[in-house]
C-alpha positions in Angstrom: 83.3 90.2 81.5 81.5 88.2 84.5 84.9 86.9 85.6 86.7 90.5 85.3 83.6 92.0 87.1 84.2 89.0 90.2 88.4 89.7 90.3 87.4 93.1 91.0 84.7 92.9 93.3 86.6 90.0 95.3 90.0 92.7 95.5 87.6 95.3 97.2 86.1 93.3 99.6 89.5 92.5 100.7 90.7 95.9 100.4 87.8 97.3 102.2 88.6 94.8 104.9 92.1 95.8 105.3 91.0 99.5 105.6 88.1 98.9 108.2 90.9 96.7 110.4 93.2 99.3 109.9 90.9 102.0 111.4 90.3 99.4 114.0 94.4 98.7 114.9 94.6 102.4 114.9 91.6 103.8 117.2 92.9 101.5 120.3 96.0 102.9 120.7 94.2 106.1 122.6 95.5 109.8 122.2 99.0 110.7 121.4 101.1 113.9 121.9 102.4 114.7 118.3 106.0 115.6 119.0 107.8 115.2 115.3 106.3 117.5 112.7 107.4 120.3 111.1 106.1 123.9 112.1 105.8 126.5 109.7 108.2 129.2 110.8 110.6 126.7 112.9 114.5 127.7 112.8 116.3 124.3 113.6 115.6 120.6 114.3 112.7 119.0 115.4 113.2 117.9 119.4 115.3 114.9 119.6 113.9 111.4 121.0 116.8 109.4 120.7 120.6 108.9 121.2 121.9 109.5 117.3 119.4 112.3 116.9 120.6 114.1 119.8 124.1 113.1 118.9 123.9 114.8 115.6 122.0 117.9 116.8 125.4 118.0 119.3 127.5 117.7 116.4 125.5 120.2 114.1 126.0 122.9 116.7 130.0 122.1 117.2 129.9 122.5 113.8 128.2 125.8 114.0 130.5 127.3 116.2 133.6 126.3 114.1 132.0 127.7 110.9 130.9 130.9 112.9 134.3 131.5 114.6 136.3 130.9 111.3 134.0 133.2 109.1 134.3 136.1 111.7 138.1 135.6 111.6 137.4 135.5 107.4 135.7 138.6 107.8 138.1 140.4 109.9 141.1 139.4 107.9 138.9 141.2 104.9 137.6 143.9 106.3 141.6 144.9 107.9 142.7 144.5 104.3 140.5 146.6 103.0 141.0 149.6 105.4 144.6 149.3 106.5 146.2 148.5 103.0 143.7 150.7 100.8 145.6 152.5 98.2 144.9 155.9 99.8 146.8 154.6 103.3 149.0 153.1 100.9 150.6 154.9 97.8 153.6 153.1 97.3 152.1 149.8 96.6 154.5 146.6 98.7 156.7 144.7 96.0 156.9 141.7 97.8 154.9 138.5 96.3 155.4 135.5 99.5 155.1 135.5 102.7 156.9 131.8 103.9 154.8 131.9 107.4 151.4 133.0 106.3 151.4 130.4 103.1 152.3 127.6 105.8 149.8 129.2 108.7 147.2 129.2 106.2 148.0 125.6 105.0 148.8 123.9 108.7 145.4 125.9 110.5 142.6 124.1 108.0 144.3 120.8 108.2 144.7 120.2 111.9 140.9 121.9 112.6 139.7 118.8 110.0 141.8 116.5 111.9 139.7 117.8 114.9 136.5 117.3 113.0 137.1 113.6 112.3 136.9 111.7 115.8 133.4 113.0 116.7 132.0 112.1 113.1 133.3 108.7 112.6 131.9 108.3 116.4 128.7 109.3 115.3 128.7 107.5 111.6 129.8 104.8 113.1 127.0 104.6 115.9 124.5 105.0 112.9 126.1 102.1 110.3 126.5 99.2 113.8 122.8 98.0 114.0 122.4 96.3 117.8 120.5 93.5 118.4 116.9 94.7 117.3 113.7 94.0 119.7 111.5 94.4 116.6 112.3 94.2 113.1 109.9 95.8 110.0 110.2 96.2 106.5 109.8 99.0 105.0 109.2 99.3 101.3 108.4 101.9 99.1 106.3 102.2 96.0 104.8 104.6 93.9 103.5 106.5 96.0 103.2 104.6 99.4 104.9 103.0 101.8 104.5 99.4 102.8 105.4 97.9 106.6 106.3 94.3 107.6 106.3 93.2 110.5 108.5 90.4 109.8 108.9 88.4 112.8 105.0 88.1 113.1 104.4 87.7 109.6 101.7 90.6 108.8 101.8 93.9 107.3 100.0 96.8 106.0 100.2 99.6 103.3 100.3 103.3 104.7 98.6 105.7 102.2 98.3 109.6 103.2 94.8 110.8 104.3 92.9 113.0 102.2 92.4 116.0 104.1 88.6 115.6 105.0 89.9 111.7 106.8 91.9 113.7 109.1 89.5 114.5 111.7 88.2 110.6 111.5 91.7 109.3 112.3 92.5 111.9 114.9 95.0 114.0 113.8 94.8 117.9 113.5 94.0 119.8 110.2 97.8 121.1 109.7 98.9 117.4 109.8 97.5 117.3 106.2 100.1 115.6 104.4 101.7 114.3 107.3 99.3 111.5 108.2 98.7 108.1 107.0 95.8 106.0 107.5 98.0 103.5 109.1 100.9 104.3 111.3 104.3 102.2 111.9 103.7 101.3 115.7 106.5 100.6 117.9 106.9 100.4 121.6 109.1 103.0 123.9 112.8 102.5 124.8 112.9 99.7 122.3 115.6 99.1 119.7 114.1 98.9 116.3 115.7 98.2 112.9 113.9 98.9 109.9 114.8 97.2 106.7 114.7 99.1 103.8 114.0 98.9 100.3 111.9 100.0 96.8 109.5 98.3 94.7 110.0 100.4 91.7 112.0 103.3 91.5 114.4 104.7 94.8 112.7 105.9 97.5 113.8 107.1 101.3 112.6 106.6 104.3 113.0 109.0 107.0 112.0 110.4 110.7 114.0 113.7 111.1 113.1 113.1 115.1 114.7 109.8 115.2 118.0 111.4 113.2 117.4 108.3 111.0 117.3 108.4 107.0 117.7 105.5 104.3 117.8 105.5 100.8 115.1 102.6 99.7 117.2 101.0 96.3 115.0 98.3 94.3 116.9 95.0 94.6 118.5 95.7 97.4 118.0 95.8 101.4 119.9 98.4 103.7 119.1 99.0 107.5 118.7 101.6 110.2 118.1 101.7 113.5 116.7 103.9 116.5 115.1 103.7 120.0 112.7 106.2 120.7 112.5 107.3 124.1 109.5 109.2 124.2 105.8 108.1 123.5 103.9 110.2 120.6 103.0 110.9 117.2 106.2 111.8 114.8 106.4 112.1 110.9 108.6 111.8 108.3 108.5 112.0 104.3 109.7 110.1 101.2 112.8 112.0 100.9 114.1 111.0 97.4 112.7 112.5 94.2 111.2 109.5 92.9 108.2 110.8 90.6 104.7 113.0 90.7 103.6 112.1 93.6 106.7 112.1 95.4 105.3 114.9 97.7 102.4 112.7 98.7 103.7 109.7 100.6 104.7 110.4 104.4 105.7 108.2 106.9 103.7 107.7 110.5 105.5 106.3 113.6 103.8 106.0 116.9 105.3 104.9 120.1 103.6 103.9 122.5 104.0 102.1 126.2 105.0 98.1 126.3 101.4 97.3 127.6 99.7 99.1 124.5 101.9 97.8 121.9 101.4 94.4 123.0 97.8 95.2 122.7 98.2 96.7 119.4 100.2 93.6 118.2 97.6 91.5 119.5 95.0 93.2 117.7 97.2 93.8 114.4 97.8 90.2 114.2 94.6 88.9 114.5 93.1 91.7 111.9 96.1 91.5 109.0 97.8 88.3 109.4 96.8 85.9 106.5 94.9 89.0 104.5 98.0 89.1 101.8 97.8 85.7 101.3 94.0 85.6 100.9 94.8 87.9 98.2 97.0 85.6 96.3 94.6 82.8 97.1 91.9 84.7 95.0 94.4 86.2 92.3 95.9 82.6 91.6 92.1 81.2 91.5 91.0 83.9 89.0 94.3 83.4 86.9 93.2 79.6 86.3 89.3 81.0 85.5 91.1 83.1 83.1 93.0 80.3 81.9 90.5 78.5 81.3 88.1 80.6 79.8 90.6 80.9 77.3 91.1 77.7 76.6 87.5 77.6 75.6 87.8 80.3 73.1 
């Protein structure tokens, strides 16, 4: 019982000490317009802070215009049919059952505006699928119900649970960012190229910042990428965005970019406070494992 009762005190000191560095980490980075978060009673997308986002908002609208334009024409077409031919205009009903011209209209019209569709998508999937040359890379994991962040070519990282909504205040976000806000936020720097590796612990997860136009299904046992470069310093939020079990609604994502100067002072920070804690935790777990062993052995 002694031993059980010294695991668990020597996981929450640790734990403790992660939180308190995180709080740290997070305070220095000084105030932050929050630009990506969703407003209740907002028609359309979030504003765009970098190239694919704003590509797809581009595309979304093209696509809007086509879709309005054809269902007008739909409409008309309808509407003529149902005046012009009615069976009061028309008391001898027509006899004939083709039309050669319409049948290959209506056949030739859909196919060549899908042809049209094609070169701006593939444009755009294929801006989205070719990562560049990344300035930072992180890791991106989820679990039930959190998100965990590598920063993998300094060797630290952190796990990002949402704040209970009395923390809000504490951390500095506003009371309707309540489910939006993580103690700990993904820090990147402006105009940077960033690629995020993703993947799950458990079950499938997805990580996603509508304002980035970025979105990644996170599959256990294996690793997919995305990529973005936000041009705009601030405070932008995303969610878990694949049903993955009761507390799916409870695990958001926090990105803040900032200037060069305070990432680099961030990083500084971040690597002195979290670097070495996960191993410190394996240190202890593998020590207690061979107590446990032991005590067994005695029994």
């Amino acid at each position: 019982m002694r031993v059980t009762n010294l695991f668990t005190a020597t996981v929450s000191v640790l734990t403790t000490t992660v939180l308190a560095s995180t709080s740290w980490a997070q305070e220095n980075l000084g105030p932050l317009e929050t630009i990506g978060k969703p407003i209740d009673g907002l028609m359309g997308w979030q504003p765009p802070v970098t190239e694919v986002a704003r590509d797809i908002h581009s595309y979304d609208t093209f696509l809007l215009w086509v879709i309005t334009i054809i269902s007008l024409f739909v409409t008309a077409l309808l509407l003529i049919c149902a005046f012009k031919y009615s069976a009061k205009r028309n008391p001898k009903p027509a006899t004939f059952t083709h039309h050669t011209g319409i049948e290959i209209a209506w056949t030739l019209i859909p196919v060549v505006i899908l042809l049209c569709l094609i070169p701006p998508s593939l444009t755009l999937l294929f801006k989205q699928m070719e990562i560049p040359e990344a300035d930072i890379t992180i890791k991106a994991t989820g679990n039930q119900w959190y998100w965990s962040h590598e920063y993998v070519d300094h060797e630290f990282g952190f796990d990002s649970f949402m704040l209970d909504r009395a923390d809000l205040e504490e951390y500095g976000y506003a009371p309707d960012e309540y489910l939006l806000a993580t103690d700990t936020a993904v820090v990147v720097p402006v105009n940077k190229t960033v690629v995020v590796q993703v993947t799950g612990a458990d079950v499938i997860h997805s990580w996603t910042i509508p304002a980035f136009g970025v979105k990644q299904d996170a599959v256990p046992g294996r690793l997919a990428e995305l990529w973005f470069k936000a041009e705009k310093e601030g405070v932008y939020f995303g969610q878990c965005s694949e049903l993955c079990g009761k507390d799916h609604s409870y695990m958001p994502i926090t990105v803040k970019v900032v200037s060069q100067d305070k990432y680099e002072a961030w990083l500084d920070g971040a690597i002195k406070e979290y670097a070495g804690l996960p191993r410190a935790v394996q240190v202890a777990d593998a020590n207690m494992n061979k107590v446990l062993e032991a005590e067994a052995l005695k029994n």
